[in-house]
Biotite code that builds the C-alpha atoms (Angstrom):
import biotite.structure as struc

atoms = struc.array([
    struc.Atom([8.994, -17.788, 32.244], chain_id="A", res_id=1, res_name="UNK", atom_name="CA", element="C"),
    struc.Atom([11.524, -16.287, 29.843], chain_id="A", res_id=2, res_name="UNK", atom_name="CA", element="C"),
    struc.Atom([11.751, -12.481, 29.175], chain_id="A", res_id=3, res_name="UNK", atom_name="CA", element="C"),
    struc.Atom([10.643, -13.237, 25.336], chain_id="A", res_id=4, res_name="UNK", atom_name="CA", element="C"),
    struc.Atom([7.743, -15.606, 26.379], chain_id="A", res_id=5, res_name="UNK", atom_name="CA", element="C"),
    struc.Atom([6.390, -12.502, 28.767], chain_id="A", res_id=6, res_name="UNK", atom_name="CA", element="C"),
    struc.Atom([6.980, -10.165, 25.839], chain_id="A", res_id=7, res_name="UNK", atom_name="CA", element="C"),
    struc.Atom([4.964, -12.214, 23.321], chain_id="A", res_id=8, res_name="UNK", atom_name="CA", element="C"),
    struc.Atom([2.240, -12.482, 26.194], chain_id="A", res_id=9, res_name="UNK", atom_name="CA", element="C"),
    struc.Atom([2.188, -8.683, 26.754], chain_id="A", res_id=10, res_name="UNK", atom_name="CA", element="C"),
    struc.Atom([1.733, -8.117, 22.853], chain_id="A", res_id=11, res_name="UNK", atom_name="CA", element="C"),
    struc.Atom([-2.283, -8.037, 22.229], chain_id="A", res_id=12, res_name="UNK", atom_name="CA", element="C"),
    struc.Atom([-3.195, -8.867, 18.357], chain_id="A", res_id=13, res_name="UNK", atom_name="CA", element="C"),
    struc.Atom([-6.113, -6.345, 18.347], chain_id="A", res_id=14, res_name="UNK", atom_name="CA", element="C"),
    struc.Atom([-4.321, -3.524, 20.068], chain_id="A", res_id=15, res_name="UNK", atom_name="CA", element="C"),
    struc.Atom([-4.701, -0.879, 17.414], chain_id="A", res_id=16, res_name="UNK", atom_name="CA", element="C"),
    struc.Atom([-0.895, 0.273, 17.552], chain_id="A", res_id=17, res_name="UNK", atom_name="CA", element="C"),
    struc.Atom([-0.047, -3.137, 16.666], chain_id="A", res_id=18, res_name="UNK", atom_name="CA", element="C"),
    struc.Atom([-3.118, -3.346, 13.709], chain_id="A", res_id=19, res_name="UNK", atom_name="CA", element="C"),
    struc.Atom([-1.055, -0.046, 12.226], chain_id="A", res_id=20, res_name="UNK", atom_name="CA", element="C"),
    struc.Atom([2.324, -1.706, 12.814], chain_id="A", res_id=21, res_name="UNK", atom_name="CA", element="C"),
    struc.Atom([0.974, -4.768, 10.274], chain_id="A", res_id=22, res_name="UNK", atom_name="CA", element="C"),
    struc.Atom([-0.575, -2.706, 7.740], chain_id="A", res_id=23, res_name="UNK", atom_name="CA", element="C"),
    struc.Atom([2.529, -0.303, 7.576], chain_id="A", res_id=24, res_name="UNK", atom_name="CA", element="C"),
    struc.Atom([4.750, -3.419, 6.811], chain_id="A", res_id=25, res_name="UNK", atom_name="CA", element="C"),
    struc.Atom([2.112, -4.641, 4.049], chain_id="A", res_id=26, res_name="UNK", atom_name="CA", element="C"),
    struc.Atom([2.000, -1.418, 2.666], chain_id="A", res_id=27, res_name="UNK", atom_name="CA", element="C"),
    struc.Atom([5.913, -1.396, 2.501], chain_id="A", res_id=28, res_name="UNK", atom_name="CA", element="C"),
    struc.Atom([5.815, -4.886, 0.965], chain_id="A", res_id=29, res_name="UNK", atom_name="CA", element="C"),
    struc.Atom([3.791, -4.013, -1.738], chain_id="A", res_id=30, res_name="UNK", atom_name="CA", element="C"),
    struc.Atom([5.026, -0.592, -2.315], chain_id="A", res_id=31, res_name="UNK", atom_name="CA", element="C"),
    struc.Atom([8.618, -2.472, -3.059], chain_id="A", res_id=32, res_name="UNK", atom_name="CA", element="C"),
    struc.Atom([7.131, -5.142, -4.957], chain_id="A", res_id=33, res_name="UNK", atom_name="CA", element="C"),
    struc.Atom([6.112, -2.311, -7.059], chain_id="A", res_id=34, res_name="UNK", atom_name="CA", element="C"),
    struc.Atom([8.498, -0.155, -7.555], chain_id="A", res_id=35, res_name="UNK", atom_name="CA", element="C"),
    struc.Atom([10.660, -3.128, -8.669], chain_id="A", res_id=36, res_name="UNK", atom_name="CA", element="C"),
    struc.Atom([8.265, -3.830, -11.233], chain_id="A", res_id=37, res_name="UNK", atom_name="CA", element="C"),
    struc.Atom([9.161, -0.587, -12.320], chain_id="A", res_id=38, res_name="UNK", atom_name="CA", element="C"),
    struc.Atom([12.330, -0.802, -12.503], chain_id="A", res_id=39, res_name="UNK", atom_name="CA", element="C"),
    struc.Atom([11.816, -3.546, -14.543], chain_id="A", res_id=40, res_name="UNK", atom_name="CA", element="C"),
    struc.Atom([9.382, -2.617, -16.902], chain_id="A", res_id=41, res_name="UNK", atom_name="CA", element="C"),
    struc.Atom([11.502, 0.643, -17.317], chain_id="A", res_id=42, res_name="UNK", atom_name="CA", element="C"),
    struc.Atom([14.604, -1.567, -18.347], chain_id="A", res_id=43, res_name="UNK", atom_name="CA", element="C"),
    struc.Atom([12.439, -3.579, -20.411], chain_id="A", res_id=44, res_name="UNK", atom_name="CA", element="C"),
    struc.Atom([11.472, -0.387, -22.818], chain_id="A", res_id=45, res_name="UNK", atom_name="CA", element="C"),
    struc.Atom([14.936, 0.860, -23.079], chain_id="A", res_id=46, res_name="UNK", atom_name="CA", element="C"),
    struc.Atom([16.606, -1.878, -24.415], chain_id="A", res_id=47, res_name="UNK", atom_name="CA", element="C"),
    struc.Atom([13.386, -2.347, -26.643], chain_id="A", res_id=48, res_name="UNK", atom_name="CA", element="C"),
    struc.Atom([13.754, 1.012, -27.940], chain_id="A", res_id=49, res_name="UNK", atom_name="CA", element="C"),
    struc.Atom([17.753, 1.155, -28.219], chain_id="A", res_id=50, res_name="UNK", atom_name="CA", element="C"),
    struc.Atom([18.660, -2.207, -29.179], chain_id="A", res_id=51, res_name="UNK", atom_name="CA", element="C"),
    struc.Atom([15.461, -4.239, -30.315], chain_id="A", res_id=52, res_name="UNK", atom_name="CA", element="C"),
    struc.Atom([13.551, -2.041, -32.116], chain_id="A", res_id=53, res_name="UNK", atom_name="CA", element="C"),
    struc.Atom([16.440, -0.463, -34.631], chain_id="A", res_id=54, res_name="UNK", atom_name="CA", element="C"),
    struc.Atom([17.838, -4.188, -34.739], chain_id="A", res_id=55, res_name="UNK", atom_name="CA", element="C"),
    struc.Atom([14.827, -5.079, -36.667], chain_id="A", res_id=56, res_name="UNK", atom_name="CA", element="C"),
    struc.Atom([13.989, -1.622, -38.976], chain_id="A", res_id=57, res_name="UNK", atom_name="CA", element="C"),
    struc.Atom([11.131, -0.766, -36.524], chain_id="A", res_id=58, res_name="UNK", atom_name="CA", element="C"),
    struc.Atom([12.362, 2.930, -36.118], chain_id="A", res_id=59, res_name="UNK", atom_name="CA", element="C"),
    struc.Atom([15.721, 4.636, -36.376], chain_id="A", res_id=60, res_name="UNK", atom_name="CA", element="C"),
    struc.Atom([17.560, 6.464, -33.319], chain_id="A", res_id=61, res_name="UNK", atom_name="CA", element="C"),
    struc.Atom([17.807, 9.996, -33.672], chain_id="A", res_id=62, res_name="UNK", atom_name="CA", element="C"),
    struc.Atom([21.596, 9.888, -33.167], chain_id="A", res_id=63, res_name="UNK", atom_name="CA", element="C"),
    struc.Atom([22.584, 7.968, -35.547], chain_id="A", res_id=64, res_name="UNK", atom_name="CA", element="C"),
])
């Protein structure tokens, strides 16, 4: 038997270190997923308020 094979065989699915391992990495997952969407949504209001909103009389920027 190969060192990985005795590895996976040591590695017990409901060993609790291994049940926090799994939700830590699905916590991470959707912690980026969201702040992405963030980032995104953040974008998305800034060029609405400097560029889309002026470009069709909605409001006028301050600087201007």
């Amino acid at each position: 038997m190969g060192e990985a094979k005795r590895r996976q065989a040591r590695v017990q699915p409901s060993s609790k270190a291994n049940q926090m391992a799994l939700w830590w990495q699905q916590f991470l997952k959707w912690t980026t997923r969201g702040t992405w969407v963030g980032i995104g949504l953040l974008v998305l209001i800034w060029v609405t308020v400097r560029f889309i909103g002026p470009s069709f009389g909605w409001w006028q920027l301050a600087g201007e």
